[in-house]
C-alpha positions in Angstrom: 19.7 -42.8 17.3 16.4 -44.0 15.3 14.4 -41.6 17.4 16.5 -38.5 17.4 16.8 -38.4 13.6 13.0 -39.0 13.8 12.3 -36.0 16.4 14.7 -33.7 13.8 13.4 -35.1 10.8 10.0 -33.6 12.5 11.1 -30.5 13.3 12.8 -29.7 9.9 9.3 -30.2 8.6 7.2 -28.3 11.1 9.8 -25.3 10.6 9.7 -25.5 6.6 5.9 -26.1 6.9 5.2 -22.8 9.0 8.0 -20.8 7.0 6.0 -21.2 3.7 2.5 -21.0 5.3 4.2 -17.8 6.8 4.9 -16.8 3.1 1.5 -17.8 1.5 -0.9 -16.5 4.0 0.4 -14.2 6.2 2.9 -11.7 4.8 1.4 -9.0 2.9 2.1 -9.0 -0.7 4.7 -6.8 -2.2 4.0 -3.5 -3.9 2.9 -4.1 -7.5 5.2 -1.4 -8.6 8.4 -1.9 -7.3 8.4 -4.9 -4.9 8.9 -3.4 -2.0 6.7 -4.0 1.2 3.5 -2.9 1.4 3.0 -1.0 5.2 -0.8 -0.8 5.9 -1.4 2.6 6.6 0.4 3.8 3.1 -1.1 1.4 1.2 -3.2 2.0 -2.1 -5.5 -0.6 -3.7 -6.0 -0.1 -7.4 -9.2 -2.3 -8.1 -9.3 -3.3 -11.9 -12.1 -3.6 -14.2 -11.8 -7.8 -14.0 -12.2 -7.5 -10.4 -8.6 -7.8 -9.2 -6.8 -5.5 -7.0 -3.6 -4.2 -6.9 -1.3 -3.3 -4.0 1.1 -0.5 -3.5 3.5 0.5 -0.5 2.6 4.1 -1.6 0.5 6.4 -3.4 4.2 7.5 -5.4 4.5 3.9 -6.9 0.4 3.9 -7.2 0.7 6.9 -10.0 3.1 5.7 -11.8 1.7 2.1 -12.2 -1.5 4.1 -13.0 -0.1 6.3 -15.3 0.4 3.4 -18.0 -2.5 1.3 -17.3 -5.4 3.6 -16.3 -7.7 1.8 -18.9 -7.7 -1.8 -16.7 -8.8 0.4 -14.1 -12.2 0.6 -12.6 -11.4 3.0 -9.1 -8.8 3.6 -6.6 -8.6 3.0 -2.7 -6.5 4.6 -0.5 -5.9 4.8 3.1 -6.4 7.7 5.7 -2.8 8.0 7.5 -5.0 9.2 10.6 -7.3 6.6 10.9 -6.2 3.6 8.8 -9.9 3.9 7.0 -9.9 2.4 3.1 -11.6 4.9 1.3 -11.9 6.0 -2.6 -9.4 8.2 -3.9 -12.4 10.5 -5.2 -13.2 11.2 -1.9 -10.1 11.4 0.1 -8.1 14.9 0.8 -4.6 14.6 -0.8 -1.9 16.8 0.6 1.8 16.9 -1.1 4.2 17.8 2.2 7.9 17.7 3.3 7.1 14.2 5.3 8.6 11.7 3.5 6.7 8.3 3.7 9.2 6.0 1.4 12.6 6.7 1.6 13.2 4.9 -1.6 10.7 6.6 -3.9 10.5 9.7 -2.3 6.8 9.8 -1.5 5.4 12.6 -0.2 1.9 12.5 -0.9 -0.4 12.0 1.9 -4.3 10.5 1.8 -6.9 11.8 4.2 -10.4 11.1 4.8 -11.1 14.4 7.0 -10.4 18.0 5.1 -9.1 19.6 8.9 -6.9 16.6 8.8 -5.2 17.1 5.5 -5.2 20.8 6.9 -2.9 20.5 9.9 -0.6 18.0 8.1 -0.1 20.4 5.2 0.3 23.3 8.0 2.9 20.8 10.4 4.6 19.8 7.2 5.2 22.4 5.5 2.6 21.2 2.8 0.1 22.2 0.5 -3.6 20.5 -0.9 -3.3 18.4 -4.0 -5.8 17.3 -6.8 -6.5 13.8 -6.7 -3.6 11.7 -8.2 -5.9 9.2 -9.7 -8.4 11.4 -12.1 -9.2 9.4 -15.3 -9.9 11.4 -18.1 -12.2 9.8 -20.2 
């Protein structure tokens, strides 16, 4: 009887040991803006003036984080939907569409790195080009 409860006793912790190392290290943090989770090829980075970054689950909840704190902000990263390339919101091709990317907040902008890219989804989708989202005017 010793040894059973010894064996469980060893599993419980293994389990509870990989469940929060699970939660520490490999689970993606939530979006900054509304909690929700973050899917790679949606996701923004807003990388603040100390260094820190930010993480969104879309370029919606992105904009309206930024909208209030564009001052702590030093530059924006987004990612190409075709490729899955980070690259800086000053150079990407933004493209507002029918294609909804976030049921909950409605998102329907769209990053690109290539212009012909941005130009068939906006043509698929219904779509048309957009300015960049994250301009700071200073």
């Amino acid at each position: 009887m010793t040894k059973k409860f010894l064996i469980a006793l060893i599993i419980i912790i293994v389990v509870a040991f990989i469940g929060v190392a699970y939660q520490k290290f490999v689970r993606s943090p939530p979006c900054a803006f509304d909690g929700s989770a973050v899917t790679p090829i949606y996701e923004v980075e807003i990388v603040l003036k100390d260094r820190s970054v930010k993480k969104f689950c879309s370029i919606y909840c992105a904009v309206q984080w930024f909208k209030n704190n564009h001052h702590l902000i030093d530059h924006v990263i987004v990612t190409d939907e075709i490729r899955g390339n980070k690259i800086d919101s000053y150079m990407a091709y933004f493209v507002e569409s029918g294609l909804v990317t976030d049921e909950t907040n409605d998102n329907r902008i769209h990053a690109f790195q290539q212009r012909q890219d941005a130009l068939t989804h906006a043509e698929k989708f219904h779509g048309v080009m957009a300015d960049d989202p994250f301009t700071m005017d200073e």
